[in-house]
Backbone as CSV, one residue per row, in Angstrom:
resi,resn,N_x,N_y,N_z,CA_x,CA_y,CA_z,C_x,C_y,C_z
1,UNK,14.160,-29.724,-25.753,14.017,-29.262,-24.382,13.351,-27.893,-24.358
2,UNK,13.922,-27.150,-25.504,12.735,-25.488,-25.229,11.631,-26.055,-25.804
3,UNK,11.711,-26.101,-26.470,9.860,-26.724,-27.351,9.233,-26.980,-26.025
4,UNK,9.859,-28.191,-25.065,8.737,-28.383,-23.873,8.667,-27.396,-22.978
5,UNK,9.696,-26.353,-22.753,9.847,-25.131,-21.886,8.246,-24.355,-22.084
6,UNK,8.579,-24.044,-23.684,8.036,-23.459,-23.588,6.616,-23.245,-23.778
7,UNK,6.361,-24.739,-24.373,4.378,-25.554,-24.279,4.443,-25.329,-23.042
8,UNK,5.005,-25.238,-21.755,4.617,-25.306,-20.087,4.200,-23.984,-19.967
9,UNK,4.896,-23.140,-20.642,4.856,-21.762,-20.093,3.502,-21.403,-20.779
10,UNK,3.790,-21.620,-22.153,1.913,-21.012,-22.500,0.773,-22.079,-21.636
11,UNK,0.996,-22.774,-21.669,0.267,-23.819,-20.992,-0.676,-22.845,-19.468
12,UNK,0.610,-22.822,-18.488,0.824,-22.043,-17.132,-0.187,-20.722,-17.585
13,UNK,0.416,-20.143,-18.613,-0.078,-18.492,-18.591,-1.642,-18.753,-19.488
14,UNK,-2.018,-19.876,-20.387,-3.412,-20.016,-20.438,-4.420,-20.766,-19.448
15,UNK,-4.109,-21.746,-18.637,-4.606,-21.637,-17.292,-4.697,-20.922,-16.400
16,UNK,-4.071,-19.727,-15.908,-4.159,-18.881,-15.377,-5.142,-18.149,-15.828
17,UNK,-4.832,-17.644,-17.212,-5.731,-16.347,-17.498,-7.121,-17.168,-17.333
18,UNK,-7.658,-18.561,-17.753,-8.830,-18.758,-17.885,-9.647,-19.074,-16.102
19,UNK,-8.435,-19.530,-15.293,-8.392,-19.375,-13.750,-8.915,-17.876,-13.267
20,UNK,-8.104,-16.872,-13.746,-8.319,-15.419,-13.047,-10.083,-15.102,-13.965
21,UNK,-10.252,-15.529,-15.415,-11.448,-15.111,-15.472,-12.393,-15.943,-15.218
22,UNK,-12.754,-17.229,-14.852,-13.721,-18.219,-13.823,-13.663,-17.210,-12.439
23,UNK,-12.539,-16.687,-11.899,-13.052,-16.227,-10.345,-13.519,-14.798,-10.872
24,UNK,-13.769,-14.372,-11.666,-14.326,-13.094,-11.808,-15.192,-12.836,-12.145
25,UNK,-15.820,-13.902,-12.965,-17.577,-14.402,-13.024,-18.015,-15.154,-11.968
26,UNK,-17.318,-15.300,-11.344,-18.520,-16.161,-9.987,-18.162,-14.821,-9.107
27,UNK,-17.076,-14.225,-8.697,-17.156,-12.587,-7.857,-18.512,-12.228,-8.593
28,UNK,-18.553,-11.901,-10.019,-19.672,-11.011,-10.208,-20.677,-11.620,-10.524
29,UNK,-21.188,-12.479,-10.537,-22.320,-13.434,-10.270,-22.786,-13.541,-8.928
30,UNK,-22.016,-13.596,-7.834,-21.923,-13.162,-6.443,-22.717,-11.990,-6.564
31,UNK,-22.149,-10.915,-7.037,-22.238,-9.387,-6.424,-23.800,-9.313,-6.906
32,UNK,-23.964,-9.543,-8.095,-26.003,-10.025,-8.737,-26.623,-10.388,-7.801
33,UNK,-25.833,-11.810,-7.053,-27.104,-12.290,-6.842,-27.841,-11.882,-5.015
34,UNK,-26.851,-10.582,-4.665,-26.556,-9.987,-3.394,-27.948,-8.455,-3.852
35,UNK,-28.312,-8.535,-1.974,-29.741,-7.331,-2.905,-28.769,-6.289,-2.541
36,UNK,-27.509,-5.858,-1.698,-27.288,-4.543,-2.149,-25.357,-4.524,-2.918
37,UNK,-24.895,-3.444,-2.860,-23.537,-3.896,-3.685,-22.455,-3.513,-2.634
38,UNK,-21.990,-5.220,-2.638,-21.206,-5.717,-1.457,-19.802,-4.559,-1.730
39,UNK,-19.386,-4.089,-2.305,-18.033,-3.470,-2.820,-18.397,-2.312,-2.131
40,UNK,-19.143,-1.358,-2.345,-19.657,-0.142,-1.608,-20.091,-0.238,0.113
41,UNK,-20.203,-1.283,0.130,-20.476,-1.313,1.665,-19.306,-2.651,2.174
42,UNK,-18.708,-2.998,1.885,-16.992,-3.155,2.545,-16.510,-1.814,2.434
43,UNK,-16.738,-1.270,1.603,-15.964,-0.078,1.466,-16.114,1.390,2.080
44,UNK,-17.143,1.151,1.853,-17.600,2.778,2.881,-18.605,2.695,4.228
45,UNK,-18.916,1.513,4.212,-19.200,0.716,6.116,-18.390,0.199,6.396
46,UNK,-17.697,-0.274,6.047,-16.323,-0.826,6.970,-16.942,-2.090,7.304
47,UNK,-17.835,-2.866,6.466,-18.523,-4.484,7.290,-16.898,-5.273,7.074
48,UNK,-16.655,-5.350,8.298,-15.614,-6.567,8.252,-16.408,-7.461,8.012
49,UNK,-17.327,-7.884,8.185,-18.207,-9.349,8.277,-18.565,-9.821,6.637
50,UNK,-18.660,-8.516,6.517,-18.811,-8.987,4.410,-17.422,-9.529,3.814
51,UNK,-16.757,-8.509,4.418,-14.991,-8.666,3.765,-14.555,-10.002,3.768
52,UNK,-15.297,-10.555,5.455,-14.256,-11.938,5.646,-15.142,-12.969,4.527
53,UNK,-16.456,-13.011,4.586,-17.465,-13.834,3.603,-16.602,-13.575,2.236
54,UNK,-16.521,-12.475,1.715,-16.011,-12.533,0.152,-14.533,-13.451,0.127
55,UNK,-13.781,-12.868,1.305,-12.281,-13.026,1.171,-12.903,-14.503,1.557
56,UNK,-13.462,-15.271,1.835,-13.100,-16.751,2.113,-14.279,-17.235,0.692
57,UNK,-15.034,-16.616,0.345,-15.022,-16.989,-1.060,-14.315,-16.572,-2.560
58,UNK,-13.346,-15.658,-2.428,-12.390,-15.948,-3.464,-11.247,-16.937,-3.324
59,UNK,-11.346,-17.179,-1.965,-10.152,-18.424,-1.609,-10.476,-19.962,-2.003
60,UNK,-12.178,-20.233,-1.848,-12.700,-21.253,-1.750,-12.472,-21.081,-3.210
61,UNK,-12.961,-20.123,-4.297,-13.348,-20.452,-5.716,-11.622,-20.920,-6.318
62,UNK,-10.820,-20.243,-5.605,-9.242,-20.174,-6.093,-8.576,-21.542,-5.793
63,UNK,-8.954,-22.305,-4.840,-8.515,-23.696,-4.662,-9.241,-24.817,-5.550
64,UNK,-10.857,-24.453,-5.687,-11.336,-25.175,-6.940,-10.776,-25.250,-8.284
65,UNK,-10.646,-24.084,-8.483,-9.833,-23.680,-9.436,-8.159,-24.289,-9.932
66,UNK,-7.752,-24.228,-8.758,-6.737,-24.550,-8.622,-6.447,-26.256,-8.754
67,UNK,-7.251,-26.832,-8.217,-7.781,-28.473,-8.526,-7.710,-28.635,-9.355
68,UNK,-8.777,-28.206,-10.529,-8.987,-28.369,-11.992,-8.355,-28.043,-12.369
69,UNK,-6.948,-27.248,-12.319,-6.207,-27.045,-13.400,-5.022,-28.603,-13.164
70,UNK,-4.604,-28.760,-12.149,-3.861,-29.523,-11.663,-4.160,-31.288,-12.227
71,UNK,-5.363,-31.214,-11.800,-6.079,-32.454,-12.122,-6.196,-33.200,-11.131
């Protein structure tokens, strides 16, 4: 019963980590392929309009993500 505990748990915590780094190459594959740098201007223009575009594409990449791990 631990033996399977604990194959779940590394299991869980190596899908994740390879989950959190897939959304952090497509964020920064994003931010490339943008002509100016979206982080500096959410940030010091205040574009809500960028914020909501990113924030509904780390959600979109995080449910893909989330698929494929699931199956």
């Amino acid at each position: 019963m631990e033996h399977t505990l604990v194959k779940g748990i590394i299991n869980s915590l190596i899908f994740s980590g390879v989950g959190i780094f897939v959304l952090i190459v497509g964020y920064l594959l994003l931010e490339k392929m943008t002509p100016e740098n979206t982080w500096k201007e959410i940030v010091n223009n205040k574009n809500v309009a960028l914020a909501i575009v990113f924030g509904a594409f780390i959600i979109g990449i995080s449910i893909i993500i989330s698929a494929a791990i699931h199956g």
